[in-house]
C-alpha positions in Angstrom: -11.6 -20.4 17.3 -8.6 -21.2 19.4 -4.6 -21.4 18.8 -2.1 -23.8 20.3 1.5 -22.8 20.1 4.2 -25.4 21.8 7.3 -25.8 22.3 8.6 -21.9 22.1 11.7 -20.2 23.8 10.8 -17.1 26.5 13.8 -14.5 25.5 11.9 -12.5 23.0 8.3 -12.9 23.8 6.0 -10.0 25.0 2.7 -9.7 25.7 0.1 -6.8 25.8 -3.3 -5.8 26.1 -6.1 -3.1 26.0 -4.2 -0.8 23.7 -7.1 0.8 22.7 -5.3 2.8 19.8 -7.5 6.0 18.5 -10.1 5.5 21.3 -10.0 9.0 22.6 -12.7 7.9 25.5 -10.3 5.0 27.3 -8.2 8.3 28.3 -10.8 9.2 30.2 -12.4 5.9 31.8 -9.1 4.7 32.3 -7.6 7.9 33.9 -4.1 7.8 31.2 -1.7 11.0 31.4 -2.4 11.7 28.0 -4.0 15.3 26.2 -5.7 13.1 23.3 -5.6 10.2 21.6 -2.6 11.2 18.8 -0.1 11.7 22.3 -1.4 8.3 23.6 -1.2 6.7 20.2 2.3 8.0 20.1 3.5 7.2 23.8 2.3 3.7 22.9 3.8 2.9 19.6 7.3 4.3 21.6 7.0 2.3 24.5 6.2 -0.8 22.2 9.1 0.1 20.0 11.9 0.4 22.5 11.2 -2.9 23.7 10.4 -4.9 20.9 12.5 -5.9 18.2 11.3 -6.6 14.4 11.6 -10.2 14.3 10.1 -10.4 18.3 7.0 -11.9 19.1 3.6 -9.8 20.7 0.7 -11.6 21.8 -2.0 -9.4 22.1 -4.5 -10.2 24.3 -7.2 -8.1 22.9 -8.9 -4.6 22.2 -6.3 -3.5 19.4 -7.8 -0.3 18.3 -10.7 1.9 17.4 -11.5 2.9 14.0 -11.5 0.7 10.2 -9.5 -0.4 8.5 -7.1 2.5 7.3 -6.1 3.6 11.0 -5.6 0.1 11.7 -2.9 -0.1 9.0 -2.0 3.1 10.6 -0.8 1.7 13.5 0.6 -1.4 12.8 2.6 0.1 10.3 4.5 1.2 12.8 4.8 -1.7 15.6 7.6 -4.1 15.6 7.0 -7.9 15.7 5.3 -10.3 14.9 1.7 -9.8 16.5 -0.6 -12.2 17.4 -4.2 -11.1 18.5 -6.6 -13.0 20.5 -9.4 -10.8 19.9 -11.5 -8.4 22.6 -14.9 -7.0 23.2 -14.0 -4.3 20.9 -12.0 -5.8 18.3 -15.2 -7.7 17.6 -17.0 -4.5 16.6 -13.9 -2.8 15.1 -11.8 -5.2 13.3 -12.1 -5.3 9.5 -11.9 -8.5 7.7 -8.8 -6.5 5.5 -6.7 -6.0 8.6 -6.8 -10.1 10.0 -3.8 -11.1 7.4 -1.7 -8.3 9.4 -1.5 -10.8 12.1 0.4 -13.9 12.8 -2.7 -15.4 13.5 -6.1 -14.2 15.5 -7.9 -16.3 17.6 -10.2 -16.1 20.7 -8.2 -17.9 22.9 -4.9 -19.5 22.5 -3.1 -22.1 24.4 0.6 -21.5 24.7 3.9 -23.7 26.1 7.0 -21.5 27.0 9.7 -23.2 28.0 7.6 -26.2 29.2 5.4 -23.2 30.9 1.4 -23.8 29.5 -0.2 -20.9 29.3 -3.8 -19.5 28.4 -4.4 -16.6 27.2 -7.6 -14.6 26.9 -9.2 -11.0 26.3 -10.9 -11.5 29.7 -9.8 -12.8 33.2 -11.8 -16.7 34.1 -12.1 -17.7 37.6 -12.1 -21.6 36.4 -9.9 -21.9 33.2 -8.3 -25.2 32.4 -5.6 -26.3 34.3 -6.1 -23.7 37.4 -5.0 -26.0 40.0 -2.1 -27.3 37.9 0.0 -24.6 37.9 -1.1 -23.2 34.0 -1.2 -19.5 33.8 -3.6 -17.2 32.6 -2.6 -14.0 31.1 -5.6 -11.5 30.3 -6.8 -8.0 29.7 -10.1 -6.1 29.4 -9.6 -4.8 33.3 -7.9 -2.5 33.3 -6.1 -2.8 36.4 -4.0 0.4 37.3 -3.1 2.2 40.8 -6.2 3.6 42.9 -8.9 1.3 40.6 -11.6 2.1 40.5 -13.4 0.4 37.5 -16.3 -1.8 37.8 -13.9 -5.0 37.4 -12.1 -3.6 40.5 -13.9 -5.6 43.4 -13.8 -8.9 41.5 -10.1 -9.2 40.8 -9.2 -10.2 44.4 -10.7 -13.2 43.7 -8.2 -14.0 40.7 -5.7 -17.0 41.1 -1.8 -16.5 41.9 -1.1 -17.6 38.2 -3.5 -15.2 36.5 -1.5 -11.8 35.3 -3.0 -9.0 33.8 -1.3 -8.2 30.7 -3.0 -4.6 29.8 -1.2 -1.4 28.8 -2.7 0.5 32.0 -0.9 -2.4 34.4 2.4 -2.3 33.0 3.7 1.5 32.0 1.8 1.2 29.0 4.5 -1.2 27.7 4.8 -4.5 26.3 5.6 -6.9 29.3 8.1 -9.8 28.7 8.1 -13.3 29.2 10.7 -13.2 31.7 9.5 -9.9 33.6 6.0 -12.0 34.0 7.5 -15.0 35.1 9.0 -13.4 38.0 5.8 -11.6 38.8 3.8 -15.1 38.7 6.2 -16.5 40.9 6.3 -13.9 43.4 2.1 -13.5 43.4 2.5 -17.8 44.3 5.2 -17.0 46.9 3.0 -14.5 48.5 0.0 -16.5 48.4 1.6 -19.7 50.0 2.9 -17.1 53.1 -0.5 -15.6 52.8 -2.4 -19.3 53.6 0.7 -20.6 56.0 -0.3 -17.1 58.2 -4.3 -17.6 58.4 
């Protein structure tokens, strides 16, 4: 199941991952400055609100929320947007066939073009994904990444491409990050890496 989107415009695009709404044990695994899960639920649903609009788009790259279907509903009643979710690990084991119509769509994978930029997104980083070598992103989640990492993926992400990005709430301030912001930070991880081979 897989989504191609072309020909969109970058200014009010966002994308997101790794939420992890009402999981009370991410705040631990993940090391989040957060007492419980209703003060992360509500730092998050802030963040996401004061930078996107109602009629915005969110791609969500996977691992929504914990719980059924009513705290679900919960949440989403109360995020602007229009949310797209490619699904996670555990959306697969949370994700009630009632919430799915609350999305744009929901797919596990989707192939965007941003202003002539192609795109593919996933729940987790590849090391070969289509296009690689010819200068398509990836955007992805289920890592984690943060400051001091320490997570099993941690070792394994050195290996990631200059046009990979990880998207996920504990990467980015816990806040949607937009199309623009990770266009600069693409183009800075290339930069560095061309310096990076010139130097060796």
């Amino acid at each position: 199941m897989e989504t191609i989107i072309r020909g969109l415009k970058g200014d009010r695009i966002f994308f997101t991952s790794d939420t992890h709404f009402n999981h009370s044990s991410i705040i631990r695994h993940c090391n989040r400055p957060f007492a419980n899960i209703e003060q992360m639920n509500e730092a998050l649903i802030e963040n996401w609100n004061r930078v996107v609009g109602k009629n915005d788009k969110v791609f969500h790259l996977g691992d929504f929320s914990f719980g059924g279907t009513a705290q679900w509903n919960k949440i989403l009643d109360q995020l602007n947007g229009k949310i797209y979710l490619i699904i996670g690990n555990h959306d697969i084991k949370n994700m009630r066939n009632a919430v799915i119509g609350r999305f744009e769509q929901v797919a596990f994978q989707m192939y965007l073009e941003i202003e002539k930029q192609e795109i593919v997104l996933n729940h987790h980083p590849f090391l070969c994904y289509g296009g690689s070598y010819n200068n398509v992103w990836q955007l992805f989640g289920h890592v984690h990444t943060r400051d001091n990492n320490t997570g099993l993926d941690a070792p394994r992400l050195s290996v990631l491409f200059p046009r990979q990005y990880d998207v996920g709430v504990d990467a980015n301030n816990f806040t949607p990050v937009s199309f623009k912001r990770i266009s600069d930070i693409i183009n800075q991880q290339i930069q560095q890496s061309n310096e990076d081979t010139i130097h060796e």
